[in-house]
N, C-alpha and C positions, 0 to 999 in steps of 0.2 A: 271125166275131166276133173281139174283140182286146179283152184284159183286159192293160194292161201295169203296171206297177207305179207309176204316179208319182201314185196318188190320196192324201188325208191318210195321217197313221200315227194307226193305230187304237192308242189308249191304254188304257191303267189309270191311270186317275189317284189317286193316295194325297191326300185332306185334309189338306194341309201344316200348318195352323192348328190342326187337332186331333193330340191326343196318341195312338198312339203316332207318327205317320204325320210327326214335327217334324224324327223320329230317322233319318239316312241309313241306319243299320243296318237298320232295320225297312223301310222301302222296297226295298234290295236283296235283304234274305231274302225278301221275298215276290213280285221279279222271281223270285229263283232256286229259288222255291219251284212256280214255273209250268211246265209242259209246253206250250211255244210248238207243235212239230210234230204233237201231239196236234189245239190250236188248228185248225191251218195245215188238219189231216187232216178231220175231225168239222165244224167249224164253219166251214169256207169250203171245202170237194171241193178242196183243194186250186188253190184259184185262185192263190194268193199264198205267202209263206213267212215265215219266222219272221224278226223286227227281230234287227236287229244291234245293236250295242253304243253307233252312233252314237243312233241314233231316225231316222233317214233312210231318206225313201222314195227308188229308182231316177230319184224326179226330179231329186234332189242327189246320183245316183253322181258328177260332179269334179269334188264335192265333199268327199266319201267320205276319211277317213285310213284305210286296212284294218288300220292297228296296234290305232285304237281299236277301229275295228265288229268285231275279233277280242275282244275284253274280255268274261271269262266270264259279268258278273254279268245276259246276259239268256239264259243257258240254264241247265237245272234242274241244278238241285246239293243235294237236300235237304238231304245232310250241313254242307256249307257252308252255311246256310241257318240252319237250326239252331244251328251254332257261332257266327253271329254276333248269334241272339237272347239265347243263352245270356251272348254277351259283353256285351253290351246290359243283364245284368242281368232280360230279361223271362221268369222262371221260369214254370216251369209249375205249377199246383196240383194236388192229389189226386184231380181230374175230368181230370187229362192237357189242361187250356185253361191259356197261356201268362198272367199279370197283366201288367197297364201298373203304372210306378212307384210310381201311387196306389193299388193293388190292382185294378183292375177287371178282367175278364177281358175278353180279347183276342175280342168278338162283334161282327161288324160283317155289313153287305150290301155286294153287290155290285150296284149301280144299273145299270138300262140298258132303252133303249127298248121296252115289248110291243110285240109284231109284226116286229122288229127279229131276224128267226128267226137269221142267223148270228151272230149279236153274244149273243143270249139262249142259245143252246149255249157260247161260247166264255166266256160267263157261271158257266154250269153247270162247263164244266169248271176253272174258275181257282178258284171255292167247293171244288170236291172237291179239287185240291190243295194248299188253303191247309191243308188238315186237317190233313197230315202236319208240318206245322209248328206246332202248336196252337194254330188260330185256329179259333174257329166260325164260320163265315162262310155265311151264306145270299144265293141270289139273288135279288132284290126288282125288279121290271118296274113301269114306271109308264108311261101315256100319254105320247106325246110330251111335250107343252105341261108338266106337271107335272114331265117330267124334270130339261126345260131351267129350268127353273124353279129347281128346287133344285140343280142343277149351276151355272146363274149365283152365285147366293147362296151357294154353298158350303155349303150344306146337306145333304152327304153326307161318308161315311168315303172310300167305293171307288167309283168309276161309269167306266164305259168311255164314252171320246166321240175324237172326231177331234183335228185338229191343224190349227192355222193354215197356209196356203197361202201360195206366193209363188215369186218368179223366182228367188230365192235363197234359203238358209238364214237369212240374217236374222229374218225374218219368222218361220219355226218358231222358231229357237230364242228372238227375244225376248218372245214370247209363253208360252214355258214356264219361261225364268226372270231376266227384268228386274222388279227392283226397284217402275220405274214402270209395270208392268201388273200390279202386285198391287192390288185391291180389297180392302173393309174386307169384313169375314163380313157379309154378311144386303144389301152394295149387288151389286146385278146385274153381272155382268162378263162380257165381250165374250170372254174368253180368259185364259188365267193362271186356270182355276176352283178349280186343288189351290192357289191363293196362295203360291205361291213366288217369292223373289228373293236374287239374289244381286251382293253391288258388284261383284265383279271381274268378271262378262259384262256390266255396264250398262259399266265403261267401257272393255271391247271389244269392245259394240257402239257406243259413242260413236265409237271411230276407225275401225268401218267404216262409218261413215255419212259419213266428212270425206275417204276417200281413193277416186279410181276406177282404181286398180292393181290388175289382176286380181291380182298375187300378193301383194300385199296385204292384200287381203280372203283367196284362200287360206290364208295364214298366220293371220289373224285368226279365220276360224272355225274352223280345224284349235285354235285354243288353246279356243274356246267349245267346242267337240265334248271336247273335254280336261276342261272344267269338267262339262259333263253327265254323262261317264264317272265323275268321282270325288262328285259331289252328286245324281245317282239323280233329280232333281227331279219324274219322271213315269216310270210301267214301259211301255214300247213292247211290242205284241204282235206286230200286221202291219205290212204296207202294205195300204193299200187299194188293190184294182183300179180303176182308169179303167174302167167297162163299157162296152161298146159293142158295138152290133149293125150290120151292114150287109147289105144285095141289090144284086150288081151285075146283075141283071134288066136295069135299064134306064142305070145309071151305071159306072164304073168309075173306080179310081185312090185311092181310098180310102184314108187312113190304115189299114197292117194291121204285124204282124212283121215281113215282109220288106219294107216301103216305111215307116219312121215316123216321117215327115217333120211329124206332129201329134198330139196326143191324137184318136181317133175321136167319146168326148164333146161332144156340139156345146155342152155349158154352160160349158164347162170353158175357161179363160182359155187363150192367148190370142186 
């Protein structure tokens, strides 16, 4: 077998359109309110490891800037976590649960596929440590079809789902925060489901779509990986593994670790 890293990046995605989730504050506290190697431990045996600071999976390692994927706000820091709900003004009441600015308490779910067994633990475990941060937060499992449903439509707070594919980072990143992949609440959307955008990556994705200079686009998405580090737009957990099983019984040459010259996936592009 050969599990290597370059499947989507398993998300958290925060409902940008709802409140508290509009607030960068409140998206990073509750990245860094997370126990990624807990995740990585309990809810995947360790197949995979904990997202970095870009959102990039090993299929875009150079693409990788290591200054940003070093950026603390996807490992836990309760403390920090805390002081910037506190800065945020999101108090807590005399039940120790954090208010939004309208007063509401801070009670949300956690969406994600039934039967979806590693994603529904890494469920479990992301509810138990939003605690420490005074959120009540439960995990709510829905059939597929009903998931995607209300993950299109934006009809949730929190739901774990994938991340748009591609030969480049283009493709991930304009999907989590161009402007023109944001959908209205309640119309179906293809990607962009937490509705975020931002002008300053729409128009550096505009000039890597007009130049074919590899350093070019280098420099271009090292500034997009720049903007996702400072606007939080979705919390990255893993990467997904590529699975992949093989028997050399009767073939040999295989995509494996030490030969990987392709994804062993045979869905998987190209």
């Amino acid at each position: 077998y050969w599990f290597p890293l370059v499947g989507s990046m398993a998300f958290l995605y925060p409902n940008t359109a709802h409140q508290p989730f509009d607030d960068v504050r409140v998206r990073k506290a509750v990245s860094m309110g997370i126990d990624r190697p807990k995740i990585v431990d309990v809810a995947m045996y360790g197949y995979t490891r904990p997202a970095d600071g870009t959102g990039l999976t090993d299929a875009y390692a150079a693409w990788r800037d290591p200054t940003l994927a070093a950026r603390p706000w996807v490992r836990k820091d309760v403390d920090a976590a805390n002081a910037l709900l506190d800065e945020g003004g999101y108090a807590r009441g005399s039940d120790g649960i954090r208010r939004t600015h309208d007063g509401r308490p801070f009670r949300f779910d956690v969406e994600v596929v039934n039967g979806w067994s590693d994603w529904v633990r890494a469920g479990h475990v992301i509810a138990q440590d939003l605690k420490a941060l005074g959120f009540d937060v439960k995990l709510r499992t829905y059939e597929f079809g009903a998931w995607y449903t209300r993950l299109g439509r934006g009809e949730f707070d929190l739901s774990i789902a994938w991340s748009v594919e591609g030969p480049n980072p283009y493709g991930f990143y304009r999907w989590l925060m161009s402007g023109r992949t944001v959908r209205p609440l309640g119309e179906m959307a293809g990607g962009n489901w937490h509705r975020f955008g931002d002008a300053r990556t729409d128009e550096l994705l505009a000039r890597f779509e007009v130049t074919d200079d590899a350093a070019q686009q280098h420099e271009i998405v090292r500034q997009i990986e720049a903007r996702f580090v400072e606007l939080a737009p979705a919390i990255p957990l893993f990467p997904n593994p590529a699975w992949g099983v093989f028997s050399t019984r009767r073939f040999e040459g295989f995509p494996s670790a030490e030969h990987p010259y392709a994804s062993l996936s045979p869905h998987r592009e190209p």
